[in-house]
BAROSE-587732 format. One record per residue (C-alpha): x, y, z. Coordinates in steps of 0.25 Angstrom, whole numbers, plus 5000, padded with zeros to 4 digits. Example, Ala and Ser with C-alpha at 12.3 -4.5 7.8 and 13.67 -1.06 7.14 Angstrom:
% residues 2
504949825031 505549965029 
% end
This chain:
% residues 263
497949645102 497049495101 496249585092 497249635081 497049515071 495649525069 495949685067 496849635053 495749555050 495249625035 493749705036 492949715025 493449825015 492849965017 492850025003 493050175000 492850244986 493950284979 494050434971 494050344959 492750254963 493450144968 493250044980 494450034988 494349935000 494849995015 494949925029 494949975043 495649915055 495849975068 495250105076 494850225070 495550285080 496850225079 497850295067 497350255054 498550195046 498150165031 498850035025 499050025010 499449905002 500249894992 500049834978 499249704974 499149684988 497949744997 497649785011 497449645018 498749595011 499749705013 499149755028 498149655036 499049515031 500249565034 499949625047 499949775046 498649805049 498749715063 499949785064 499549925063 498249885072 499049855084 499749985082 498650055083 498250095070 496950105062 497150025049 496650075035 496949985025 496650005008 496549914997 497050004987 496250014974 496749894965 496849814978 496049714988 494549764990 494849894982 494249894966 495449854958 495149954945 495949884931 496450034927 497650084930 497350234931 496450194943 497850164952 498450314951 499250354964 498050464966 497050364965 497750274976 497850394987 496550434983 496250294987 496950325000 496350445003 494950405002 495350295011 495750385023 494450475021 493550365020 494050325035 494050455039 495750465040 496350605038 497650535041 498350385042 499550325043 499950235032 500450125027 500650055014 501549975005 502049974990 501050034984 500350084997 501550135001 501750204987 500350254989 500650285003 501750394999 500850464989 499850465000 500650535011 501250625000 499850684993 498950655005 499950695015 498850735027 498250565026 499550505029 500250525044 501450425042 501750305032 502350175029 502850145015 503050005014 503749955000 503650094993 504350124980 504750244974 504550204960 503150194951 502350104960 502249964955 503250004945 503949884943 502849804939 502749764924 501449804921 501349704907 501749594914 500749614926 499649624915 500149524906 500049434919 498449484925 497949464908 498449334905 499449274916 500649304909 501849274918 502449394924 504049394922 504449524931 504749474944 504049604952 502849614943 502649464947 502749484963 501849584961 500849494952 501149384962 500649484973 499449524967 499149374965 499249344978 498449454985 496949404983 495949484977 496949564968 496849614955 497949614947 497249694935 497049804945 498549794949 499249794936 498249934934 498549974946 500249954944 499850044931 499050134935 500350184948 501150204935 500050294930 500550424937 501650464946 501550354956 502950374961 503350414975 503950554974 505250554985 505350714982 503950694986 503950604998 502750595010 503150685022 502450595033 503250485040 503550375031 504050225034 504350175020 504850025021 505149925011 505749785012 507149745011 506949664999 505949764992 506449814979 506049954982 506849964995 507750064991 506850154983 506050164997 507050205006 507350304997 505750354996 505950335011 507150435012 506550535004 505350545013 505750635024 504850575034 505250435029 505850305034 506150175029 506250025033 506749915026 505849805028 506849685030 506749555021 505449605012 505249634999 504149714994 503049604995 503249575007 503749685015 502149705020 501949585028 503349625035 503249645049 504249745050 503549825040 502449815048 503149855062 503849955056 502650035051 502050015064 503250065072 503250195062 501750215063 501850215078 502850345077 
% end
């Protein structure tokens, strides 16, 4: 148990090679024995800042997992590509999937949050046999990043034009503060999700075990309870006191993803 902080302490990115030819950057924690549970972050944010510095991954260890974690394309180590047509749902499961072969995982628990939890759904919905369970942290159930005015985020990464919407400036704001971020990449990348049909289908939900949870101040709250009820293996939790930016570093998010992986 002395042990466990040196365990969240970040490796040194394994990169695997995307469908596409891109470098997307992994991490390992844990046995290779233990259950694999696979942790994917959600946007502008990475897999130290959304997992290891909120104390997932510490968590999960002393449950007795095995940790992958995933810089998703756009993010962290990962390339960061300018187009938008390189950030296509397909594109970011393939991702996935290259991800669990590349550590020999036919099948992983998992968990992510906004976009990873987005990502996360289509996962368990068109890869069905890689994922055992789930927790959806912060999922909605419109277009991903949907909210987000895309003139405004581009107006602000050409020139520094000052961004007036109060969301699209949270989430500039967050981007800015993650280091190594770029925000050309994630303006493509907020284009390139309303590229196709990135929506979560609830006529079409995951039949695994789901925990969706989002926090009580999140915008989004009722739109995922309702993904949450018509997921017939679903459950949800309201995440006390958060809204979306802060709903990962909550430790009842954290013990109540342990508590439902345990099951």
């Amino acid at each position: 148990m002395d042990a466990a902080p040196l365990l969240t302490e970040m490796p040194d990115p394994r990169f695997v090679m995307s469908g596409d030819g891109l470098r997307i950057a992994t991490y390992t924690w844990g046995d290779d024995g233990d259950e694999p549970v696979l942790v994917v972050h959600g946007f502008s944010s990475s897999c130290r800042d959304n997992w290891v510095s909120t104390g997932w991954v510490r968590e999960l260890l002393r449950a007795g997992s095995r940790v992958i974690g995933v810089d998703q394309r756009g993010h962290g180590a990962s390339e960061k590509p300018h187009d938008p047509a390189a950030y296509s749902m397909p594109a970011l499961i393939d991702d996935l999937e290259v991800v669990l072969d590349t550590y020999l995982i036919d099948e992983a628990r998992y968990a992510g949050y906004s976009l990873g939890a987005r990502v996360g759904w289509q996962l368990a919905v068109d890869a069905a046999l890689r994922v055992s369970s789930a927790v959806l942290g912060g999922i909605p159930d419109g277009t991903p990043l949907g909210r987000l005015k895309l003139d405004q985020a581009r107006a602000f990464v050409e020139d520094g034009t000052e961004v007036t919407d109060p969301v699209t400036r949270n989430y500039v704001t967050l981007a800015e503060r993650v280091s190594g971020n770029d925000l050309r990449a994630l303006v493509a990348l907020a284009e390139g999700m309303r590229l196709g049909d990135s929506d979560p289908d609830p006529a079409d939900p995951p039949q695994q075990p789901i925990l969706f949870a989002t926090g009580s101040e999140d915008a989004i709250l009722d739109r995922s309870r309702g993904l949450a009820e018509a997921t017939p293996r679903g459950e949800f939790v309201e995440i006390p006191g958060r809204h979306h930016f802060n709903t990962p570093g909550s430790r009842d998010f954290r013990r109540a993803a342990v508590e439902f992986f345990r099951r």
